[in-house]
N, C-alpha and C positions, 0 to 999 in steps of 0.2 A: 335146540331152540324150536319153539313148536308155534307159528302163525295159523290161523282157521282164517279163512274164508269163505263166506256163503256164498255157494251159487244154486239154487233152484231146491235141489231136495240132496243135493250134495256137500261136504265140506271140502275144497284145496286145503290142504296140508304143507307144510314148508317146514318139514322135519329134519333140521340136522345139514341144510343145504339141498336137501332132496325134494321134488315136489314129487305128492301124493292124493289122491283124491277118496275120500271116504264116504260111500255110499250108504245110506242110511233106509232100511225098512222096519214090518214089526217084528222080525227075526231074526235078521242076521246085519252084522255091520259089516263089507269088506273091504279090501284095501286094493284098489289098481296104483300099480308101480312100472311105468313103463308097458303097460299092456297085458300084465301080470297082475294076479289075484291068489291073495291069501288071508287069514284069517291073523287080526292084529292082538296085541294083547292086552288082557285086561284095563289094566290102566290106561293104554289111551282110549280104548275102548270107552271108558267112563269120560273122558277128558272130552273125548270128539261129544258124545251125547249131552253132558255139561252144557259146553259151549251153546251145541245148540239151540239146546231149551234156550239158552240164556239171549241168545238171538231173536228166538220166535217172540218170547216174551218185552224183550225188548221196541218190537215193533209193534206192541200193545201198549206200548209206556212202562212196562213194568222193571223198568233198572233194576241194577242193584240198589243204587244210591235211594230210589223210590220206595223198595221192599225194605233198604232198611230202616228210613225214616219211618212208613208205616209201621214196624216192630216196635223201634223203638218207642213212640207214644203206646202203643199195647200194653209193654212192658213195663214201662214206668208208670203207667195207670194203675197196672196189677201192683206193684212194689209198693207205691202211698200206700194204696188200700189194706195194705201187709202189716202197715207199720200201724203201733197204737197211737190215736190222738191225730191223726189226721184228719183235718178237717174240710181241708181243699187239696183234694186232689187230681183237680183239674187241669193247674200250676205243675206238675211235675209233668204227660205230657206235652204241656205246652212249650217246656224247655227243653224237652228231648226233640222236639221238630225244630226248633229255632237250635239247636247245638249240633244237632248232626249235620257234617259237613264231607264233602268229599276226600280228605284225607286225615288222619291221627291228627298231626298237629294243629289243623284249621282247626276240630272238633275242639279239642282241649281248649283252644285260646279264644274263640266263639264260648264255651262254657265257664271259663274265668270270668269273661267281659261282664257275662251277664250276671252269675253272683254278685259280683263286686255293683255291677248299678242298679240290681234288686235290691242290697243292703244298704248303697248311700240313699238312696229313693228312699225305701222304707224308714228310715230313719227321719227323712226330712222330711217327709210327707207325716210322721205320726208325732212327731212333735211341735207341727204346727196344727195339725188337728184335734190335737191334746187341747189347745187353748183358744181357737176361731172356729167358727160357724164356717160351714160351706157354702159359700157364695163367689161368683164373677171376680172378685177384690181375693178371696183368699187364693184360689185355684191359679192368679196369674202370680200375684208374688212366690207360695209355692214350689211353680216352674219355676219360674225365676231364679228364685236362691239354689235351685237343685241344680244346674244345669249350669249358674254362671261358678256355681264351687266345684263341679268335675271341669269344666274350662279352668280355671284358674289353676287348678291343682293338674295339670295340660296333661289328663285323664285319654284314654281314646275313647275318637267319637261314638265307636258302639256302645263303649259305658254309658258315656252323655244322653245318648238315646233312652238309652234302660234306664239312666235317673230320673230321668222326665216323666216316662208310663209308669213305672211305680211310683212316683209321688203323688200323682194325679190319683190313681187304684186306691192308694192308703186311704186318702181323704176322703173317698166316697163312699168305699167300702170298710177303711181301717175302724172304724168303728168296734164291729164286732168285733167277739171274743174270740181269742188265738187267730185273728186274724195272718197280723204283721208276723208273726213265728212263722206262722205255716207256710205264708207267701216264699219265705227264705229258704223254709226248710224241702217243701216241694221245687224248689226250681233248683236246689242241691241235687237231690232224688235224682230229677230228669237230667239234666247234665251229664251229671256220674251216670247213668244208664246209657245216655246215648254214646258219652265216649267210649266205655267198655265195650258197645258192643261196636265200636267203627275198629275197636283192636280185635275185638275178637272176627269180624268178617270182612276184613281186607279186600280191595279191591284184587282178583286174580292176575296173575301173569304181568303184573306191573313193569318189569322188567324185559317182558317181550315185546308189549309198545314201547316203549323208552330206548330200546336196542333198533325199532324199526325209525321211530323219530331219529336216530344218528345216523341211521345209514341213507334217510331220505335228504337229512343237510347234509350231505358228504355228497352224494349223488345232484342236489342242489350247487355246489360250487364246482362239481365237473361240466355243470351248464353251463357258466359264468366263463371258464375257459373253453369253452367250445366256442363261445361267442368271439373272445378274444380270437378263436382262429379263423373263422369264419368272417368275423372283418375287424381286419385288423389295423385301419384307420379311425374305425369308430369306436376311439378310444375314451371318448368322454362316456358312452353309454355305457362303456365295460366297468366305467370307474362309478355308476351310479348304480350298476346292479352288484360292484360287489361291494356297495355300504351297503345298500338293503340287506345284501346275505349276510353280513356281519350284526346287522341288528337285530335280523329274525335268529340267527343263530344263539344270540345274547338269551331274547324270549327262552329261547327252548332248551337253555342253561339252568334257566333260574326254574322254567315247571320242572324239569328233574332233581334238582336240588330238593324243592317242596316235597314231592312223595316220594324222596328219598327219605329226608327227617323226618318223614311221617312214621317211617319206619324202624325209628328208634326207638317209640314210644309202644313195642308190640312184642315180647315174648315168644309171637308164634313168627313163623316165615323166616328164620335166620337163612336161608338161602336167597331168598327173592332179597332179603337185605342189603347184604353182601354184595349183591348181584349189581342193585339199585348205585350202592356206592363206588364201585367199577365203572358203572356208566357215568357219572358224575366226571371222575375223572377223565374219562373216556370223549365226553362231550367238553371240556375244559380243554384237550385238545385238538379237538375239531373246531372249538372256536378260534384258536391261535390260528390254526393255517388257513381259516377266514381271512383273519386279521393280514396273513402275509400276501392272502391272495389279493388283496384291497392296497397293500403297498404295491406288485409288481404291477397292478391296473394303473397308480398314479403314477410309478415312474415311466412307464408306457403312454402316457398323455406327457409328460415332460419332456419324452423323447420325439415325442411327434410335431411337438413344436419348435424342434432344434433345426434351424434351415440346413440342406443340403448332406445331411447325415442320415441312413436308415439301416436297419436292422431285422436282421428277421428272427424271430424270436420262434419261431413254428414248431420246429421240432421239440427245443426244448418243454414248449407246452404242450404239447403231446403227451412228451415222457411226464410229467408229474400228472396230465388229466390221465394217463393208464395207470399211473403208479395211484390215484386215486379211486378208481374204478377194483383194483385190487386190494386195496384198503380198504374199502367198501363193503366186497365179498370177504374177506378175512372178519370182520367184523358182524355181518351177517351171521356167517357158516359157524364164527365160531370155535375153530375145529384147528388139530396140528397142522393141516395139510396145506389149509386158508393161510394161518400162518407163515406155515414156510415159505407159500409162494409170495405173500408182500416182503417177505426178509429179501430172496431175491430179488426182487423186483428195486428196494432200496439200494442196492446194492449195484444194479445195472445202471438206476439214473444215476446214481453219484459217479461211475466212470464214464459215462454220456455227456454231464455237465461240465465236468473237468475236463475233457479232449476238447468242449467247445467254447466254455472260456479259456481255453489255452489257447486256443486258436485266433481269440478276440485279443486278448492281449498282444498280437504282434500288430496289431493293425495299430495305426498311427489314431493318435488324439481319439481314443478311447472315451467316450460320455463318462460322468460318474456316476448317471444315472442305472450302466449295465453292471455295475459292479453294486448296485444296490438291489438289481430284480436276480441275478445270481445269489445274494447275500438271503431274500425270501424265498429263494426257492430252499437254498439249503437248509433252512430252518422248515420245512415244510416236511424235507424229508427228516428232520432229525423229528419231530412231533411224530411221527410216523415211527422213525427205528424207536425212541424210546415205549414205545406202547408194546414191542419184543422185545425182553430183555434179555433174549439169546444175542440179540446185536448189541446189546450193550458194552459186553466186554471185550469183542470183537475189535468194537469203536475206542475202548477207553485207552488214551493217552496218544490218539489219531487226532490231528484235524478233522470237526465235527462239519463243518460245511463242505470243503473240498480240499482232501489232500493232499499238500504239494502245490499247493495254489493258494497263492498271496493275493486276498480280491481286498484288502483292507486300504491297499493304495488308491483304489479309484472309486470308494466310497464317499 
């Protein structure tokens, strides 16, 4: 995994788990590693220089998503003017700026939209222009029929829009000859040119933010339990910050999901694909041990409102905020070693939890509430072993919560 960092005339590095800092002049690039210098190789060599342009540039305004917009209208300019019998080639890039979108699948479905309500527009704007004078009276009915027949036909609203600007266009301009073709046929052109090329220059490293956004909600819910231990009366705040984290966690489900499918749509990158769709799942289970972390906060307000009973819940939240903090780094790094150590680490809390609800069960008149925050924790660490499926078979035909411990009674 390769993170960049700018600081000053340098890049941080976070290669592999390791931090690195790569200095940059007009001759040589080096690598300090612990206070050690060597010469790195090619390819990251290109990768760190990349980046950085792409930084400096970026502090000028000049994105990606900006360089490609600008191409694209280039591009689809050049294309009309290639093709015989065009007439307006204005219209193609005016679709490539209005279609290019920050990821594959927006592009395509922004370039549908707009076909489909260049063609019902044109159509309805050139056959009412066919037979009324342009005036006040024609231009409202016009809109009118164009607009309430993509509503009616419950069309999306970006069509709706596009119906309306081209019918208005026909009528004023559909006059002329090859007009309405060309409108259709140029805003085809442009489209097609800006999709292609959002496949052909993908946003870089997509999967190295999307890997840093999970391990920053991972790192986000070992907050949420810090809090819990830190006060562990002020259980209603615990239970309010971890529906927030369940709901920004949701958000940062669904942007991965999007430039994941973007990435369906793209021949080139089968690895950042791949990649993309790993984190999906990957963030599909970060959101569940959200979700448990948001039960053990409400049974934790249940129990604090039980008179004359108390609990201390500390250690145990300890062990799943480290068993978190490991999962974090495993996730990060990447790496067999990251790995192995959250396998252990699962492995330690599940006979932690079980010596200390075995412990709770001999106390008299047990809440049923403790047998519900033992019940999400264990599902917190099974979200966790299922993500190594070295634990899997380990685990299979083992009680997956806590072995040898029957917590279903005091649920």
């Amino acid at each position: 995994m390769l993170l960049l960092l700018l600081q000053g005339e340098c890049i941080e590095l976070y290669l592999d788990g390791e931090s690195k800092v790569c200095y940059f002049d007009s001759r040589k690039l080096w690598e300090a590693s612990y206070g050690t210098k060597g010469s790195i190789t090619k390819k990251r060599r290109l990768v760190c220089t990349m980046r950085y342009c792409l930084t400096q540039l970026a502090r000028l305004g000049l994105t990606l998503q900006v360089l490609k917009t600008a191409f694209a209208a280039g591009l689809a300019w050049l294309v009309a003017l290639l093709i015989p019998g065009s007439s307006y080639p204005v219209f193609a890039p005016l679709a490539a700026i209005l279609t290019m979108q920050v990821t594959i699948a927006d592009s395509i479905e922004k370039g549908v939209y707009r076909v489909l309500g260049v063609i019902v527009g044109v159509t309805v704007g050139g056959a009412i222009g066919s037979y009324f004078a342009v005036n006040t009276v024609t231009i409202f009915f016009a809109i009118l029929l164009g607009i309430s027949a993509s509503t009616a036909f419950r069309l999306n609203p970006q069509i709706t829009s596009q119906v309306g600007v081209s019918t208005l266009l026909v009528l004023v301009y559909g006059q002329t000859s090859g007009y309405m073709l060309g409108r259709i046929w140029e805003t085809m052109i442009g489209s097609l040119v800006a999709v292609l090329l959002n496949i052909a220059i993908s946003p870089p490293q997509a999967s190295v933010v999307a890997r840093q956004a999970v391990v920053v909600s991972i790192r986000q819910l070992m907050l949420v339990l810090e809090h819990m231990l830190d006060a562990p009366t002020d259980t209603e705040v615990s239970l309010l910050e971890a529906r927030q984290m369940v709901t920004r966690i949701e958000k940062e489900h669904m942007q991965i999901i999007q430039t994941a499918h973007g990435f369906r749509y793209t021949p080139f990158q089968r690895r950042e694909r791949k990649a993309m769709f790993e984190l999906v799942l990957l963030i599909n289970r970060v959101e569940h041990i959200s979700i448990q972390i948001r039960g053990i906060a409400r049974s934790l307000v249940d129990l604090h409102s039980l008179p004359g009973q108390t609990y201390d819940f500390s250690s145990v939240l300890k062990d799943v905020r480290l068993c978190l903090l490991i999962f974090a780094r495993a996730v990060a790094a990447n790496d067999a070693e990251a790995k192995e150590a959250a396998v252990m680490a699962v492995r330690e809390m599940r006979a932690n939890f079980s010596q200390y609800y075995y412990a709770l069960q001999h106390e008299a008149d047990t809440a049923p509430e403790v047998g519900a925050i033992f019940s999400d924790l264990g599902r917190i660490l099974d979200e966790i072993e299922d993500k190594f499926p070295a634990l899997n078979a380990q685990a299979a035909g083992s009680g997956r919560l806590f072995p040898g411990i029957d917590i279903s009674a005091n649920e």
